[in-house]
N, C-alpha and C positions, 0 to 999 in steps of 0.2 A: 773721577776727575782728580787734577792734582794741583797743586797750588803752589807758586814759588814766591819769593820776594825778591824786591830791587834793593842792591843798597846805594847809596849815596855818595859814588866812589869820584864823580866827576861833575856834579849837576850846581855845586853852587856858585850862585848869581844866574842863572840859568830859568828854575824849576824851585830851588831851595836857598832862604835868607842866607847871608854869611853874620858869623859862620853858624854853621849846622849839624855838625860832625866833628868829632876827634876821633883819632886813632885806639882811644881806649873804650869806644863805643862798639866795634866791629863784632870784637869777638862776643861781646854781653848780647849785641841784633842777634847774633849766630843761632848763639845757646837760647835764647826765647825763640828764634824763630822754628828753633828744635823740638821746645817745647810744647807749643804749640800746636804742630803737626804738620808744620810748611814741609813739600817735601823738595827744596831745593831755597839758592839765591845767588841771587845775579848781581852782578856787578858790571859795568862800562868802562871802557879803556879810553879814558883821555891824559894826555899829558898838560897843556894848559889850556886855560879860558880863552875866549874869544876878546877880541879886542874890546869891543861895549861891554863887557860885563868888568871889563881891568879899568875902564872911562868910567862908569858906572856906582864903583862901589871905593871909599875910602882904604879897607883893607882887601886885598888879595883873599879871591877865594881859597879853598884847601880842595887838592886835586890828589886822590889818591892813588896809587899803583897800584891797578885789580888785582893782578898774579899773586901778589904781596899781601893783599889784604885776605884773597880766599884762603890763600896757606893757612895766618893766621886763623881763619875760621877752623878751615878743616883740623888744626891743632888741640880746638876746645868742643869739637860734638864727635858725636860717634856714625851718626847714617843720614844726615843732610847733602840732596849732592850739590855742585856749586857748577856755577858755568859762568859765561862772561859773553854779557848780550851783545859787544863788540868787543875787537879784539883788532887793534889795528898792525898791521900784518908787516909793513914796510916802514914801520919804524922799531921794528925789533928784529935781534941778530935769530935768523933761521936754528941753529944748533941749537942755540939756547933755552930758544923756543920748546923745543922738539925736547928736553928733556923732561 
């Protein structure tokens, strides 16, 4: 059996308080999550919150860019693999993609 983690790239006001995450949190989930024995994490490709959650909440949730944040991971472990449980297709350039 194998076990991944989510990380919290797009969920707050959603799922998780704001705020709930910073960007100097990613790479530290990574490396425990390495530690550990997780053998992978996931991350979700949003670019912003929904309207009720911006009516919602005083401060702007923090929306982070997956591609972005998994780099960062894979930067700081050695054999965790990383995937991205959405990946929204048509709001990113194809080439770019594809590298």
């Amino acid at each position: 059996m194998r076990f991944g983690a989510g990380l919290p790239t797009g969920m707050e006001g959603l799922i998780n308080p704001i705020p709930f995450f910073t960007p100097e949190d990613f790479p530290k989930v990574g490396r425990l999550a390495e530690e550990l024995g997780y053998d992978s994490v996931w991350g979700n490709d949003h670019y912003a919150p929904q309207e009720y959650v911006t009516k919602k909440y005083s401060a702007p949730p923090n929306f982070y860019e997956v591609l972005t944040v998994l780099t960062t991971i894979a930067a700081v472990t050695t054999h965790i693999e990383l995937g991205t449980a959405v990946l929204v297709l048509p709001m990113r350039d194809p080439i770019t993609l594809a590298k």
